[in-house]
Every structure is written in structure tokens, then in C-alpha cells.
C-alpha positions as CSV (number, residue, x, y, z in Angstrom):
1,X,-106.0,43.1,-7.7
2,X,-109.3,44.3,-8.5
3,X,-109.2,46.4,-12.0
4,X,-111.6,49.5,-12.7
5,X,-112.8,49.0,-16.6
6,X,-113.7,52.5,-18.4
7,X,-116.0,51.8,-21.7
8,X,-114.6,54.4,-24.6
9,X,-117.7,54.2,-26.9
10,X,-117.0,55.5,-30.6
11,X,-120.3,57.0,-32.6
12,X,-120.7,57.7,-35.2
13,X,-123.5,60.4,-36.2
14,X,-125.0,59.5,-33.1
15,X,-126.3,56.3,-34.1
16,X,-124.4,53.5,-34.9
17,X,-121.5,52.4,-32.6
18,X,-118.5,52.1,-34.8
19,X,-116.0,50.6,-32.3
20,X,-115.2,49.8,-28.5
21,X,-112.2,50.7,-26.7
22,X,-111.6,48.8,-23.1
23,X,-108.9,50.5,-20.8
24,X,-108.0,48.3,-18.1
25,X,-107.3,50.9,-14.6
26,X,-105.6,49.5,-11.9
27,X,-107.6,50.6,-8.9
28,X,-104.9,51.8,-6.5
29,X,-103.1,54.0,-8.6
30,X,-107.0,55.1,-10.0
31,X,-107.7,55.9,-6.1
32,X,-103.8,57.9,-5.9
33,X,-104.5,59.6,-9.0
34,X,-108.0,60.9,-8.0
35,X,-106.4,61.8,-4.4
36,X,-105.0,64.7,-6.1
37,X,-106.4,67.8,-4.2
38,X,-106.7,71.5,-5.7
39,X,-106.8,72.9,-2.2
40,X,-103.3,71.1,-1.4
41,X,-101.6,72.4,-4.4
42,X,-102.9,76.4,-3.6
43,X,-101.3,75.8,0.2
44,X,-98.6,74.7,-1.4
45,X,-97.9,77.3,-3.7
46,X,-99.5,79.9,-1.1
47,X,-96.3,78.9,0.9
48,X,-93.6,78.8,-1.6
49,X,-94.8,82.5,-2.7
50,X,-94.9,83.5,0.7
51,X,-91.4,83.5,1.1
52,X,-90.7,86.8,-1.3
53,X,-87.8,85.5,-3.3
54,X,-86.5,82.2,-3.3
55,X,-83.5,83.3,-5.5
56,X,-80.6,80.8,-5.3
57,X,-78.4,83.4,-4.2
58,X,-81.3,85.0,-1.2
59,X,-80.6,84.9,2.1
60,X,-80.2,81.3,3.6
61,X,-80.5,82.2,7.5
62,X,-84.2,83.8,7.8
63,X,-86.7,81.9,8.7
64,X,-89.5,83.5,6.7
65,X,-87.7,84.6,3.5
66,X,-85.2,83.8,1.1
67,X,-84.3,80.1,-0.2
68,X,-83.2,79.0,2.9
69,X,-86.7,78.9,4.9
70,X,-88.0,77.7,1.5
71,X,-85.7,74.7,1.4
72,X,-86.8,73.8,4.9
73,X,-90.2,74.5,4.6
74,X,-90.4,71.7,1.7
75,X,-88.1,69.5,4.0
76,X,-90.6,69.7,7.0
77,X,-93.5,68.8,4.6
78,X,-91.8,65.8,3.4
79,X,-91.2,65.0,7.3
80,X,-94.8,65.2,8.0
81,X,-95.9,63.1,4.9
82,X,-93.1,60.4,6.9
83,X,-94.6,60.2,9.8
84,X,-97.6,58.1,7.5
85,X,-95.4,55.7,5.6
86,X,-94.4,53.1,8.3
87,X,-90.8,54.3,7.8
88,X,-90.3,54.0,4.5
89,X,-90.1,57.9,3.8
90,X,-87.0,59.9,4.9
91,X,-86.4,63.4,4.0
92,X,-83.2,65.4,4.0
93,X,-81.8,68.6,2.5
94,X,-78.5,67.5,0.5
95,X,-76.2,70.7,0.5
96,X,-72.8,71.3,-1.6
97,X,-70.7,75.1,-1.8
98,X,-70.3,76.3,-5.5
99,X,-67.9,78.9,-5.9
100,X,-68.0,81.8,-7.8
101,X,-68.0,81.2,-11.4
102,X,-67.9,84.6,-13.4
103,X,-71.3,83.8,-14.5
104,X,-74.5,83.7,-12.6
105,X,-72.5,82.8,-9.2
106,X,-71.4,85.5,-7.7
107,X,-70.4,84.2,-3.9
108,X,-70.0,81.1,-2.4
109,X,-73.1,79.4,-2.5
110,X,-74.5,77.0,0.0
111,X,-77.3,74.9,-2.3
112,X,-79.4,72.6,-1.3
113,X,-81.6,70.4,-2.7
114,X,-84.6,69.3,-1.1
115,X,-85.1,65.5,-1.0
116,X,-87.7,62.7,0.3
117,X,-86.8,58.7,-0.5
118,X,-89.5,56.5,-0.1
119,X,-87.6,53.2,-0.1
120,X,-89.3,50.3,-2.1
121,X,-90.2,47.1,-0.3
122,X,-88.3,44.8,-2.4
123,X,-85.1,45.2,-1.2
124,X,-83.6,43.0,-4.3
125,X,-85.2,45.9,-6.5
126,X,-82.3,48.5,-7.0
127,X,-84.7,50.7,-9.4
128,X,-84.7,54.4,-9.3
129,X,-87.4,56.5,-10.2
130,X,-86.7,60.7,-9.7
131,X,-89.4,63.4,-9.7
132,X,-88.6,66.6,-9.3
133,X,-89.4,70.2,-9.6
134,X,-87.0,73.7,-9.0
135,X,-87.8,75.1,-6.0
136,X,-85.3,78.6,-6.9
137,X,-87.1,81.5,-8.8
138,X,-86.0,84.7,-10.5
139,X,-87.3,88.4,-11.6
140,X,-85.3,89.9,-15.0
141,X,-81.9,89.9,-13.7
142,X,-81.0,86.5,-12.7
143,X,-78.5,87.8,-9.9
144,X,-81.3,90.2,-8.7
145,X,-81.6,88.4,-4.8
146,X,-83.7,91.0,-2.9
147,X,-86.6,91.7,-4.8
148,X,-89.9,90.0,-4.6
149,X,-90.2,86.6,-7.0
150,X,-93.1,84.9,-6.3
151,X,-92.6,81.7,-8.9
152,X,-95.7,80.8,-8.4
153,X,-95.5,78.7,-12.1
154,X,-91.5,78.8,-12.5
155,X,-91.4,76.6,-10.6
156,X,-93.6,76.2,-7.6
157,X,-95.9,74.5,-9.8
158,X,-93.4,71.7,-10.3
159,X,-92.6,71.9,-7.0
160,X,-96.2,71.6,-5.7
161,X,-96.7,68.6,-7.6
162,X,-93.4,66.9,-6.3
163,X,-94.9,67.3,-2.9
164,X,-98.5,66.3,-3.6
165,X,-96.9,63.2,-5.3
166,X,-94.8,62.9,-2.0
167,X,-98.0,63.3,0.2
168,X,-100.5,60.5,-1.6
169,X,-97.7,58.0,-2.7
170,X,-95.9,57.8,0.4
171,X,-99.5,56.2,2.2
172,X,-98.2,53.5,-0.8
173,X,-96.2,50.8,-1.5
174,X,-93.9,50.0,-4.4
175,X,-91.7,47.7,-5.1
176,X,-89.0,50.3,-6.3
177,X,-87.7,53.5,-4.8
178,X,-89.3,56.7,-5.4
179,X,-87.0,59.9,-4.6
180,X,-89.2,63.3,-4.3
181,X,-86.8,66.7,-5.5
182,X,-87.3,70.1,-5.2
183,X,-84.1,71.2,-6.6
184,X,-82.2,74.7,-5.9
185,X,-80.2,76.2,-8.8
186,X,-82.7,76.0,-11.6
187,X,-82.2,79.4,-13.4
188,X,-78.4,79.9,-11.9
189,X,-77.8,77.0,-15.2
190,X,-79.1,73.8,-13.4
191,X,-76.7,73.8,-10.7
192,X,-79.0,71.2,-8.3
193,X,-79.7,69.5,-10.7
194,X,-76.3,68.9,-12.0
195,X,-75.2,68.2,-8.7
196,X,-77.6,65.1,-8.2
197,X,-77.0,64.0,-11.7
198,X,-73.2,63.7,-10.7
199,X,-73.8,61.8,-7.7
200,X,-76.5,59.7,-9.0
201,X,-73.8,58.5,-11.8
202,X,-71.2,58.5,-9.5
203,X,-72.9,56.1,-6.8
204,X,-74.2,53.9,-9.1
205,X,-77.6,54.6,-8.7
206,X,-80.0,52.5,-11.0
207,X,-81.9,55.6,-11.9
208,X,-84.6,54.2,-14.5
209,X,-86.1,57.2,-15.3
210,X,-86.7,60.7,-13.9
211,X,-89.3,63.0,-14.6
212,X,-88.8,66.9,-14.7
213,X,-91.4,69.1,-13.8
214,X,-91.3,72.8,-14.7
215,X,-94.1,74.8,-15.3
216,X,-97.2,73.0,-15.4
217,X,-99.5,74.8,-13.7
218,X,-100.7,78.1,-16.5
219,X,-103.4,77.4,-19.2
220,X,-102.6,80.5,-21.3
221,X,-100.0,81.9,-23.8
222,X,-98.7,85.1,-24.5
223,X,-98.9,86.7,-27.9
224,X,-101.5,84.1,-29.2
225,X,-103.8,84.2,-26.2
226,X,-104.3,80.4,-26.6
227,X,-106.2,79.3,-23.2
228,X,-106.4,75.2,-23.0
229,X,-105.7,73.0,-20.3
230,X,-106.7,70.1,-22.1
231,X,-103.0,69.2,-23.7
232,X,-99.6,68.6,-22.1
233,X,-96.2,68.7,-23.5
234,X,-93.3,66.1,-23.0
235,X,-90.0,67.1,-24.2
236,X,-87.5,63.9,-24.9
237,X,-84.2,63.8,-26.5
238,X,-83.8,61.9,-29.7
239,X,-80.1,60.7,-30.4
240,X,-78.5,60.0,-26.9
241,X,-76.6,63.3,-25.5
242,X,-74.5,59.9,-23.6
243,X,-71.8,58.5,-25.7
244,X,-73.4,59.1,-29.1
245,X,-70.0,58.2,-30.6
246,X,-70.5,55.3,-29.1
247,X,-74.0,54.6,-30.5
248,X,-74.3,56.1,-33.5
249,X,-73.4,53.7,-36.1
250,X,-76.1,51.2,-34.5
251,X,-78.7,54.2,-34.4
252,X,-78.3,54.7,-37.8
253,X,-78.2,51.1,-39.1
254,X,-80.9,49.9,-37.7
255,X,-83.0,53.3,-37.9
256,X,-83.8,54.0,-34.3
257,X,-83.0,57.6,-34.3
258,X,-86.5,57.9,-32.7
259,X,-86.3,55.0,-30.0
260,X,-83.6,56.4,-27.4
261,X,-84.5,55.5,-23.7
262,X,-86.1,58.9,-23.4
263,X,-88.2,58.8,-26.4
264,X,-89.6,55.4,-25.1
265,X,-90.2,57.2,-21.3
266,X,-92.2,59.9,-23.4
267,X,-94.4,57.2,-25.1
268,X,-95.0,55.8,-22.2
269,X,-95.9,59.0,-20.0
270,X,-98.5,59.8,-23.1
271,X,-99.7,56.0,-22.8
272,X,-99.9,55.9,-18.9
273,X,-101.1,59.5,-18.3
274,X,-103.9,59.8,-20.8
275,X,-104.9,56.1,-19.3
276,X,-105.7,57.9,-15.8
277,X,-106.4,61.5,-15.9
278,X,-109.3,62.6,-18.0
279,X,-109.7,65.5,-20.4
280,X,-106.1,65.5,-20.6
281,X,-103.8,64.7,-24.1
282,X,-100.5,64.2,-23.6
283,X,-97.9,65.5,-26.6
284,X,-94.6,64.2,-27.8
285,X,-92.4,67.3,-28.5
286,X,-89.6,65.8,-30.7
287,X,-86.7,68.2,-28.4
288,X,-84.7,67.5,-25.2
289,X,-86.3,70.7,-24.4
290,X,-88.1,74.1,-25.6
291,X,-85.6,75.5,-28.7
292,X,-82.4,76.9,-27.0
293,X,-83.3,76.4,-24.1
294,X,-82.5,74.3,-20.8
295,X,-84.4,72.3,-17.9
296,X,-83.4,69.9,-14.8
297,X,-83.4,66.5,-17.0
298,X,-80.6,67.9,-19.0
299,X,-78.1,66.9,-16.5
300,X,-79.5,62.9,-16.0
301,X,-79.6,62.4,-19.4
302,X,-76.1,63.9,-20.2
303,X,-75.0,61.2,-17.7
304,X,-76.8,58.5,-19.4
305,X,-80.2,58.4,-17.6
306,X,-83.7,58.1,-18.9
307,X,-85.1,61.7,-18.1
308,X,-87.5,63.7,-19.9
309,X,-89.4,67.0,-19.6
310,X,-93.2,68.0,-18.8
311,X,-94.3,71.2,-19.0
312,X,-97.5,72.9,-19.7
313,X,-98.4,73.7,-23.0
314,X,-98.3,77.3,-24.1
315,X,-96.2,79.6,-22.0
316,X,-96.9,82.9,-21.0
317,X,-93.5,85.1,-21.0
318,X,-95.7,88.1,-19.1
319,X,-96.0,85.9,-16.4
320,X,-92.0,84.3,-16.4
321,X,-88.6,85.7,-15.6
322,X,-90.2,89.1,-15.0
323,X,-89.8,91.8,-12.5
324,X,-93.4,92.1,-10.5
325,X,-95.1,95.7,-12.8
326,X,-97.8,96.9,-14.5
327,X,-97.3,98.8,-18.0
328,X,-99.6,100.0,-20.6
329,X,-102.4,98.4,-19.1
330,X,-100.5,94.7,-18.6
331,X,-99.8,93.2,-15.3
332,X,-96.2,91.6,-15.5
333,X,-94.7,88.7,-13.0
334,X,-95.0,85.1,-11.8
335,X,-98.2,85.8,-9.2
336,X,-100.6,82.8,-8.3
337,X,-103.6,84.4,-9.5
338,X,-102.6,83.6,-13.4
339,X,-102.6,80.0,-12.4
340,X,-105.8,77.1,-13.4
341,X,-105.6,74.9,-10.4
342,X,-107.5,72.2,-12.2
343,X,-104.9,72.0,-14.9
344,X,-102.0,71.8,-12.2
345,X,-104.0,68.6,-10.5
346,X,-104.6,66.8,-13.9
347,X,-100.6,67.3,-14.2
348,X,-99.7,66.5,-11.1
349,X,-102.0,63.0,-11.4
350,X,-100.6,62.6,-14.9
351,X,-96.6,62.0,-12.7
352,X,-98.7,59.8,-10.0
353,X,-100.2,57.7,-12.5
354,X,-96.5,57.3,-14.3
355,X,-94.1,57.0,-11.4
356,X,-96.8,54.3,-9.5
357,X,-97.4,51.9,-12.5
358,X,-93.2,52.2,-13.4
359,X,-92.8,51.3,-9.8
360,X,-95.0,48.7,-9.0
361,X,-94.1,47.0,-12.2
362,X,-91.0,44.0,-12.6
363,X,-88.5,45.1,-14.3
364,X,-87.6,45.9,-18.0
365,X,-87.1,42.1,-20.0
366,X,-83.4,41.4,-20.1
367,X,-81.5,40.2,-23.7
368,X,-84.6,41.4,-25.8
369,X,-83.1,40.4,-29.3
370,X,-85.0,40.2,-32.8
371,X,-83.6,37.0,-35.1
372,X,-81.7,38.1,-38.0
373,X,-80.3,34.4,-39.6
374,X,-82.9,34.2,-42.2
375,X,-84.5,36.9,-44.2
376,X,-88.2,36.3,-43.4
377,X,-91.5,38.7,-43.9
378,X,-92.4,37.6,-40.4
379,X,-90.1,39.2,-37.1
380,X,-88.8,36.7,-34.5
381,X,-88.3,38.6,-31.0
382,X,-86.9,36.8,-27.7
383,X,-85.4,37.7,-24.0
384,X,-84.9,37.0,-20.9
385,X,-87.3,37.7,-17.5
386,X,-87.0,40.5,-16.0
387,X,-84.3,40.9,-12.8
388,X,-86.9,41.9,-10.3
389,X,-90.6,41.3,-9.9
390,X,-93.3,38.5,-10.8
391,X,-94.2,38.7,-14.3
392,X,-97.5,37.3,-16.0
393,X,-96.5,37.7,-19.4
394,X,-95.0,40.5,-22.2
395,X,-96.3,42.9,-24.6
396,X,-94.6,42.8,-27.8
397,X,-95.2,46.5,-29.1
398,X,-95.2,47.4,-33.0
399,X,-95.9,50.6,-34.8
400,X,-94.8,51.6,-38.1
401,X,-91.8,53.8,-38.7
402,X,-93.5,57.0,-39.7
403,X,-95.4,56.7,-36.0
404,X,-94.6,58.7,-33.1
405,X,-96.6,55.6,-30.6
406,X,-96.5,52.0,-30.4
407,X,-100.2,50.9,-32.5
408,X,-100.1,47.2,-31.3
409,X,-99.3,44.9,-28.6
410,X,-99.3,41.2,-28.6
411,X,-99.1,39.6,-25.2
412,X,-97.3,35.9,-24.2
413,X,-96.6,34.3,-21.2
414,X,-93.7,33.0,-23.7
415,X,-90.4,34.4,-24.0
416,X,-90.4,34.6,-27.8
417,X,-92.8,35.6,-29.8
418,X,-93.2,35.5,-34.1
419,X,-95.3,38.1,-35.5
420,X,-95.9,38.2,-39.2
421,X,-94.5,41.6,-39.7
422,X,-91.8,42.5,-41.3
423,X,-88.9,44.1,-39.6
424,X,-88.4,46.2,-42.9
425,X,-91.6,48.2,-42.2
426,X,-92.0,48.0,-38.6
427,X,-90.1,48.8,-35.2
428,X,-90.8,46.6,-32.4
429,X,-89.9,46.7,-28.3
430,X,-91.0,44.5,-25.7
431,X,-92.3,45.0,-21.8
432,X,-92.5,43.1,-18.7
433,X,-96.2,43.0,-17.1
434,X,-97.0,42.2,-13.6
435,X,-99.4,40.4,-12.5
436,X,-101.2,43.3,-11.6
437,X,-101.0,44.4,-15.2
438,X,-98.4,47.2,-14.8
439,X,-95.6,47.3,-17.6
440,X,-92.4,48.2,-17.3
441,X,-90.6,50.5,-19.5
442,X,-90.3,49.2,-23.5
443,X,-86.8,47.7,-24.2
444,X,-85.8,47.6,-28.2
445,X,-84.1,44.7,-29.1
446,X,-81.1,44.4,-30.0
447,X,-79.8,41.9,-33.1
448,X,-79.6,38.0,-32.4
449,X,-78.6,35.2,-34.6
């Protein structure tokens, strides 16, 4: 596989050359990644708006407003992007009733979740990777259904970026399935979300990490004014929300309160995404989500998946939950003209970038275990290959305890490696690579003897 090679020169008072960086970019997901169109995105959220409100609770028969023509319109998109994958994409709206709950359901609800599956071509490779965005938006009142919620940002952003991902990837092949998700239910407390989540653990799938888009497509703040489309937040839980009982005693002993599955996703979204897409720094916000509050990953990783948020980096509360006004001089509501296009493209590339290299990779080592028999100021690490895919070697990662990203990696073709490190001061992991270079998810050992 031919490789593009960008040169990162350092300088230092514009004269000397202090050091030299060399990041490897693998040239298809380079040529998905700069696919990403501006143009695309505005049709798409040109549509979504289009159809007034696409409240959860909205009218489901019309054909032109309302969640229901919404939901179909996103459906039919995916169809078309099918017709282009040699029959590896198939799209489908999965429906289930909720009742009324007292709460923020107030009839019986048909909901429906939006959903493409490009199937991967190994069909030995029972890896899952999710996407999605929430396709349901809201004024004030969360049970208002009739008046006009354009969502351009909350979420049609997300959802925009789902189906651009869904548009360049499907003309690709992975060895892993990909499953595109515009989910309904969002603001009426993750309902398709939760629904998916539930049948996802319940099937079995072997879901190894979803992504969560909401809001990525505003460069501006309320309050503080702050305009920048330069940085990019990724929310990721720290101790596991999945049978922490269960864990806790081994999180604690061996101090990996900062190395959950999602944590390790996050990393890697910061490592993968700041590879591809220019001008563009991905942070590592230390929370499952914003403070108190809730998004569509919540449900995955209460049933034990690897999920994580991304989300633009300062929001703008004018512009979110708000009924569509103008007062003392400030125009209120989620409208499409308080949107930077560029920054919802260098998002949408940053998911591309992630979900093709995690998909085209082998699979995570297996039995990664660091040797305890012997206290030792160098770190023993071994495991097994990987289930599925060809592998050329592994990274051993390292990074000190205070850092929030791996600092080295040593590669072998080996399956052990001893570093002179000490496990006292250091955390390690390790990765599959593929002979195409791309890793697979980090996996922290576990204690061998």
C-alpha cells in the first residue's frame, strides 16, 4: 500500500531546525478524508431543516414535515449511497413503540432509528464499529411538537456527518462492519439510543467502539464569545459505568483509573484524527460527557461498549434548545446560518479517518500480560495475535502516569517485548498493526507470572 509521508519541520527562531517529525498517512483513508465536501454537508443540513420540526413526538405520516419524512429522507440517502458499494451497504429504518412514561413521552411513540450497515469483507471479522448522530430536535419545551426546530447543530450536524461518512466510505472496503445511525429520541432522554444499545448487548454484537456525534458543526460560544474551529473535544468515561463492582479492586491496584476502554478510544481518536485532518487539535475532556449532562454513548457504554463523545468545542446556548426569536437585539434558535462549514468537514474527516484505520486494522492482541515473577526496573509485556487480520508487528505504547497520551511506541514483529522501564513509573498497552500500518485499538495488560 503506497503511504503519503508529511514532513513536521520544528524551528527554532527561524533558523536552526531543532527536530523532525515523520507521520506516516495511509493514502486511501488520506483520499476518504480529503473527499469530505462542504457543499454535501449544507444539502444535508439544508434538508434536515427543511422539515420544520423533527421533534420525536412530530407527526410521523407527512411527507414533508415532522420526524417521520426526516427518518426517511436519511433512509433514502443511505439507499442511494448503496447502489455504489457492490452490495455491501443496506439501509433500513429499525422502529420500536415506547409508551407513555409520565415524563417526556406523552403518547405512544413509534421511533425509529435510521440505519446503513456496510458489511466488512472478512466474513471471519465479527467487529463492530457504530457512528452516529440524533436526528430528533427541540425548541424550549421538549414536548413542544408543532413549532418550527430547525436543529441545524443539535444535531443535524452529527447527523450530516453520519451521512457524509456513509457516502465516501461505503465506495470502501474494510475488513470490519461499519453501521451508519441517525438516531430518534435524543432529547426525549436517549430513547434510540438506548434502544440500540439494548439490542446491540442483547444479540451479541461485537461492538468495538462507537462514536457519538453531537454538535460539531458551531465555532462560537455564548457568554465568552470565544470563536475557534481549530480544537475539538472528546468526552470519555473514566472508571467503567459496566460492572465497576466488578472492576474496581483491579482499577485501583494496579492504578488504571485513567485507562478504561473509552479512555484508550479517546487517545486514539486524538492520535488518528490530528494524524489526518489539518489545523485541527483534538482534546481529551476527562467526563463521560459535558457536567450533568447526557448524550447517545451513554447507553453503549452502560452496556459495556467502548463509546465516547465528540462535540465541538464551545457551545453556544443562544443557538440550542431555544424557541426560534429575537430579543434585545439577539437572534435566538438552532438556524444554519450560525454554522462554519469548514469546521463541520474537518469533524466529519476527523470520524472518517478513525472509523477507516479501526476498521481496516486486525484485531486488538489477545492475552496482553505484563510479567510480575521478579521485581525488575525493566517491564516484560507478552500476548497473543490478534483473532482476525494479518499483522506485521506491535506497538508497545508507554507514557508516564501523570500523561493524558501514550509518549512512546516500540514496534516487534515479536510477541514479547522487554523494555527497560519500570512498571512503577510507567503505564504500558500494546496494538496490533497491519501490514498496511493501521493499529488496532490499545489493550492494557493484564498481570502474568
Amino acid at each position: 500500500m503506497k503511504k503519503i509521508y508529511s514532513t513536521v519541520l520544528v524551528i527554532s527562531l527561524g533558523l536552526s531546525v531543532q527536530s523532525q517529525t515523520i507521520v506516516n498517512r495511509n493514502a486511501d483513508i488520506d483520499q476518504m478524508v480529503k473527499s469530505v465536501n462542504q457543499d454535501s454537508l449544507k444539502s444535508y443540513i439544508s434538508k434536515m431543516v427543511s422539515f420544520g420540526t423533527r421533534n420525536t413526538l412530530s407527526d410521523i405520516k407527512s411527507k414533508t414535515r415532522g420526524i417521520g419524512a426526516a427518518r426517511s429522507w436519511v433512509v433514502n440517502k443511505f439507499n442511494q449511497f448503496a447502489k455504489q458499494s457492490d452490495g455491501r451497504l443496506t439501509a433500513f429504518l429499525d422502529t420500536t413503540t415506547f409508551q407513555p412514561d409520565g415524563k417526556r413521552v406523552d403518547q405512544p411513540t413509534l421511533l425509529g432509528n435510521a440505519v446503513a450497515i456496510l458489511k466488512g469483507t472478512d466474513p471471519n471479522d465479527k467487529r463492530i464499529y457504530v457512528v452516529s448522530g440524533h436526528l430528533d430536535s427541540r425548541v424550549t419545551d421538549v414536548m413542544n411538537r408543532t413549532s418550527d426546530a430547525p436543529g441545524a447543530n443539535d444535531d443535524g450536524s452529527g447527523v450530516a456527518g453520519v451521512i457524509e461518512a456513509a457516502r465516501i466510505m461505503s465506495q470502501h472496503k474494510f475488513s470490519a462492519t461499519i453501521i451508519f445511525v441517525a438516531v430518534s429520541g435524543e432529547e426525549q432522554s436517549l430513547l434510540g439510543s438506548g434502544f440500540m444499545a439494548a439490542k446491540a448487548k442483547k444479540e451479541g454484537w461485537n461492538v468495538d467502539a462507537m462514536l457519538n456525534n453531537d454538535m460539531i458543526g458551531s465555532n462560537n460560544s455564548s457568554e465568552t464569545q470565544i470563536i475557534d474551529n481549530t480544537r475539538l473535544r472528546v468526552f470519555s468515561e473514566g472508571l467503567p459505568g459496566f460492572e465497576l463492582d466488578k472492576n474496581a479492586k483491579n482499577i485501583r491496584q494496579f492504578g488504571l483509573e485513567n485507562d478504561g476502554k473509552s479512555r484508550q478510544l479517546a487517545r486514539y481518536v486524538k492520535e488518528i484524527g490530528e494524524r489526518y485532518v489539518d489545523q485541527l487539535e483534538v482534546k481529551l475532556i476527562y467526563r463521560n460527557d459535558r457536567f450533568l449532562r447526557g448524550g447517545d454513548h451513554t447507553p453503549f457504554v452502560e452496556n459495556g461498549f467502548t463509546a465516547v463523545r465528540i462535540t465541538e468545542m464551545n457551545e453556544n446556548f443562544e443557538h440550542q434548545h431555544q424557541d426560534l426569536r429575537t430579543e434585545k437585539g439577539v437572534r435566538y434558535g438552532d438556524l444554519q446560518e450560525f454554522m462554519d462549514f469548514e469546521y463541520l468537514r474537518k469533524n466529519t474527516a476527523v470520524n472518517i479517518a478513525v472509523l477507516a484505520n479501526l476498521a481496516k486494522a486486525p484485531s486488538a492482541p489477545t492475552d496482553v500480560k505484563i510479567d510480575v515473577k521478579n521485581l525488575s526496573n525493566s517491564s516484560l509485556l507478552y500476548w497473543k495475535a490478534p483473532i482476525n487480520g494479518s499483522v506485521k508487528g506491535y506497538y508497545v505504547l508507554m507514557r508516564e502516569t501523570i500523561s493524558p497520551v501514550w509518549e512512546k511506541k516500540f514496534f516487534t514483529t515479536a510477541t514479547e517485548l522487554r523494555i527497560p522501564y519500570s512498571k512503577d513509573n510507567y503505564l504500558f498497552a500494546v496494538q496490533s498493526v497491519g501490514k498496511d500500518d493501521h493499529e488496532s485499538l490499545p489493550v492494557v495488560p493484564g498481570i502474568g507470572r
